[in-house]
C-alpha positions in Angstrom: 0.0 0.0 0.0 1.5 3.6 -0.8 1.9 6.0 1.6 -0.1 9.1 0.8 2.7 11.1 3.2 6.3 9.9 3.3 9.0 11.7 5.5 12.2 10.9 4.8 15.2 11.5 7.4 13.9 15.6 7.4 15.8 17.9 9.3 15.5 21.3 10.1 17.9 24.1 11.1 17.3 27.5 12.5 21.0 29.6 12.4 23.8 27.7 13.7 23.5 25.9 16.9 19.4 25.6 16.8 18.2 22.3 15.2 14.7 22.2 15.6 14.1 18.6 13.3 16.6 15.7 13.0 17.1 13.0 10.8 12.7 12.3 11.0 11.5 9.4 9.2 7.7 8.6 9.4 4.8 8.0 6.7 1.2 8.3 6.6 -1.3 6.4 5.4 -4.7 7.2 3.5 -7.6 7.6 5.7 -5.1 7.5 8.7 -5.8 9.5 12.0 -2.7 10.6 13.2 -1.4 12.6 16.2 1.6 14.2 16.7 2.6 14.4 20.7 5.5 16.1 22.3 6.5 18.6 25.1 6.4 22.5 23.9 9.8 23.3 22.2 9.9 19.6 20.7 9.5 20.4 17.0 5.6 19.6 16.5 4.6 23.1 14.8 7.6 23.1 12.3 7.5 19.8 11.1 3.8 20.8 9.8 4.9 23.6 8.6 8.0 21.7 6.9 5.6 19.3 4.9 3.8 22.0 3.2 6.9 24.3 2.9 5.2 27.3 4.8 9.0 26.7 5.3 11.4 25.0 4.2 13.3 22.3 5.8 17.0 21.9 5.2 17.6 18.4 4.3 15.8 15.3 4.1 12.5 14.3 1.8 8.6 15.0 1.7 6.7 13.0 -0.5 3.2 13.4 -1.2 0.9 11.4 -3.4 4.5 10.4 -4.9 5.5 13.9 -5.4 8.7 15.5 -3.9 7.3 18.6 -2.3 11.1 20.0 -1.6 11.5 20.2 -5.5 8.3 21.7 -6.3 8.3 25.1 -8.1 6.3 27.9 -7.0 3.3 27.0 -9.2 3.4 23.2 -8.6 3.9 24.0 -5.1 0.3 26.0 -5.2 -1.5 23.0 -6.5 -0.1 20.4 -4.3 -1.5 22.7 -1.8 -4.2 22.8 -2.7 -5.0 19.1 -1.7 -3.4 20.0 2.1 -5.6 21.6 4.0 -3.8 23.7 7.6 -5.9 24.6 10.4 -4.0 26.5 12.9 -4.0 27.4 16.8 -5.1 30.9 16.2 -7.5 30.8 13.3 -6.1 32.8 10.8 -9.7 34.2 9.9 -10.6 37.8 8.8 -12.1 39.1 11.1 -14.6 42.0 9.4 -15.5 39.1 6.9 -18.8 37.0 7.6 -18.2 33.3 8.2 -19.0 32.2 4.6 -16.4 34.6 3.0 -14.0 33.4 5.4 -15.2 29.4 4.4 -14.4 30.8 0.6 -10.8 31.6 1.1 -10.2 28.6 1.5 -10.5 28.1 -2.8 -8.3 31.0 -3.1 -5.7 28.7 -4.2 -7.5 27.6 -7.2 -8.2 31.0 -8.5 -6.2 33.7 -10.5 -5.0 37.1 -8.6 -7.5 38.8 -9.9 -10.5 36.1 -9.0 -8.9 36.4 -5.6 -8.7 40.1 -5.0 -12.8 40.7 -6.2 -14.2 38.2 -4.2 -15.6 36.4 -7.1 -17.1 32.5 -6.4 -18.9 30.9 -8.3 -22.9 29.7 -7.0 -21.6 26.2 -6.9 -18.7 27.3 -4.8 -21.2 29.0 -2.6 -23.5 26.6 -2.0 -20.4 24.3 -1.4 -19.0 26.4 1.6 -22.9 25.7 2.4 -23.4 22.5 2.7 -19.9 22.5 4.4 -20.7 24.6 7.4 -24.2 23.1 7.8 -22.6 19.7 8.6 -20.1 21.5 11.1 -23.4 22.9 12.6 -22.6 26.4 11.7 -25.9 27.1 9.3 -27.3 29.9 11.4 -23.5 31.9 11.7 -23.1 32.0 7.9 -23.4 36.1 7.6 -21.6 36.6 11.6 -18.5 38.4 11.1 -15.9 36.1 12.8 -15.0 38.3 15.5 -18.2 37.5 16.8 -18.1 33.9 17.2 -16.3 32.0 20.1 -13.0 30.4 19.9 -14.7 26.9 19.1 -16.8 28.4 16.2 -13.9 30.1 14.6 -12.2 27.0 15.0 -15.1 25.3 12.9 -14.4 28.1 10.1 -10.8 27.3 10.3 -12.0 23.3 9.6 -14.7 24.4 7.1 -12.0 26.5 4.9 -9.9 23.5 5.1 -12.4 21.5 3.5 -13.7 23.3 0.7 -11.1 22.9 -1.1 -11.4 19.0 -1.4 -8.3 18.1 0.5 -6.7 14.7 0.8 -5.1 15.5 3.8 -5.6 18.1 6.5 -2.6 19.3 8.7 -3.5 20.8 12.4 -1.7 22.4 14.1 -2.8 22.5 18.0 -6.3 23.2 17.1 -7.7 22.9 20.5 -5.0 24.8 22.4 -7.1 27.6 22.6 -10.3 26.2 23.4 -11.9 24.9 26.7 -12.6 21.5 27.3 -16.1 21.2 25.7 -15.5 23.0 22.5 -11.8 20.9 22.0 -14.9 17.9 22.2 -16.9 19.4 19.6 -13.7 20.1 17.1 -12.2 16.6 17.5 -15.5 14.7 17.2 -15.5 17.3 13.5 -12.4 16.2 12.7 -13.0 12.3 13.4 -15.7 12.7 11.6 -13.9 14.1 8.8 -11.6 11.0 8.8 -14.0 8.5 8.8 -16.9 9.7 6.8 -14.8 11.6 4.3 -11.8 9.4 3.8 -10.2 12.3 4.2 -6.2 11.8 6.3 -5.8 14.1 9.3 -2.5 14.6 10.8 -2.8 16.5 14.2 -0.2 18.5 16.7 -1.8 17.8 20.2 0.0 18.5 23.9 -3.3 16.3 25.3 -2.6 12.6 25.5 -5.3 11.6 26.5 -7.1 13.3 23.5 -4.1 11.9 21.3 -5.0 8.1 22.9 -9.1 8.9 22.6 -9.0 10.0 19.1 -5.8 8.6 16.8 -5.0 5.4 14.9 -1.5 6.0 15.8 0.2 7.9 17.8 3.9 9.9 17.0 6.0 10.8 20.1 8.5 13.9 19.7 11.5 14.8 21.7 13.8 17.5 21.0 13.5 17.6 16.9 13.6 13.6 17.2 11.1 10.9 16.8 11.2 8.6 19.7 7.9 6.9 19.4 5.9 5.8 16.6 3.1 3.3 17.1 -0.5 2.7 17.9 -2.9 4.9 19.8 -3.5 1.8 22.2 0.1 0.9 22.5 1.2 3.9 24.4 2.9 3.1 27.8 4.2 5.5 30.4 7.4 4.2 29.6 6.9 6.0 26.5 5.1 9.2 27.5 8.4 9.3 29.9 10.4 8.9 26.6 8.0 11.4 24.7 8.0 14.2 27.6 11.0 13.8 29.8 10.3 16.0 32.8 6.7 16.9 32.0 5.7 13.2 32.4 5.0 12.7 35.7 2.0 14.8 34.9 1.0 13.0 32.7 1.5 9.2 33.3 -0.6 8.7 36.5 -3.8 8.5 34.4 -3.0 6.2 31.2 -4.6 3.5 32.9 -7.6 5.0 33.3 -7.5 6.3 29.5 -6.8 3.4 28.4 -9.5 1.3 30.1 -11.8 4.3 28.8 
């Protein structure tokens, strides 16, 4: 079976002396629930960011559907894109904009300068972004400007942006970091949902693991740029949440049980 995401021994530098990746080797299959795990500081947030080049890593190999995303020029790059959908932390909506036009951004990649710049979508588009929002239970916020929703409904924008433009894989990055406890619920029940009802792959940065344990096929544990744990959701001992999180651990560890009988 082919990996719909291959990482190859990827590192990344920052300057000199700060090496935020090394020598990370992992793949992804279709349909696959991932989650990424790891201590702030361990490297979570820039290898996202490394596998759709919002930067670029500086050595090592991305493949996705069999293409090698470090090669791509500017205009391939923008098409492969296109198919990666990135939810982030802190939203990244416009705020003056209602909730639709914000969903619609989301098919700026498809669309000349010009397209982009006059707003102009096409009624299919429209009733795309739609449909979309209605099954993220957004129907009645579609003409709120998105500084008036809460965190969790923005963060259901963020998801609904992501998926209008037909992705085959959506990248997270700490999605519920922001959120209390009930509305980090609501957006990983989406995104599970997204997964399994959509085929759709989902690769996640999370700090929770028990939300990492609840909600993943498998599980990736980060370290200091390094992958030390690689495995199934279910497989996760506290010898390896030691492994994953060091010092923060202890925190941590006194409850797998209990997760994992949940």
């Amino acid at each position: 079976m082919t990996a719909l995401l291959e990482v190859n021994h990827l590192t990344k530098q920052f300057g000199k002396d700060s090496k935020a990746l090394t020598d990370v080797s992992f793949s992804v299959q279709e349909g696959e629930f991932v989650s990424i795990i790891g201590p702030s500081g361990a490297g979570k947030s820039t290898l996202l960011r490394c596998i759709n080049r919002m930067i670029d890593a500086t050595g090592g190999e991305i493949r996705f559907q069999d293409l090698q995303v470090m090669d791509l020029k500017k205009k391939e790059l923008k098409q492969v894109r296109t198919k990666i959908g990135m939810i982030f932390q802190h939203y990244n909506l416009v705020n003056r904009l209602s909730v639709i036009e914000n969903t619609l951004h989301g098919k700026l990649g498809t669309k000349s300068t010009l397209a982009g710049v006059l707003g102009y979508y096409s009624k299919e588009e429209k009733q795309q972004a739609v449909q979309i929002l209605n099954v993220l239970g957004l129907n009645e916020m579609i003409y709120k400007r998105a500084d008036q929703l809460s965190g969790g409904q923005k963060q259901r924008v963020g998801i609904a942006r992501a998926l209008i433009q037909n992705p085959r894989m959506l990248l997270c990055d700490e999605p519920i970091a922001s959120l209390d406890p009930n509305s980090a619920k609501v957006i990983m029940d989406h995104l599970k949902k997204v997964s399994t009802t959509m085929g759709i792959t989902v690769v996640v940065n999370l700090h929770q693991v028990d939300v990492a344990i609840k909600y993943s096929d498998r599980i990736i544990g980060i370290n200091k740029g390094q992958v030390v744990y690689n495995g199934s959701a279910k497989g996760l001992t506290s010898e390896d949440i030691q492994r994953i999180y060091g010092s923060e651990a202890e925190d941590l560890i006194f409850d797998i049980g209990g997760i994992h009988a949940g």
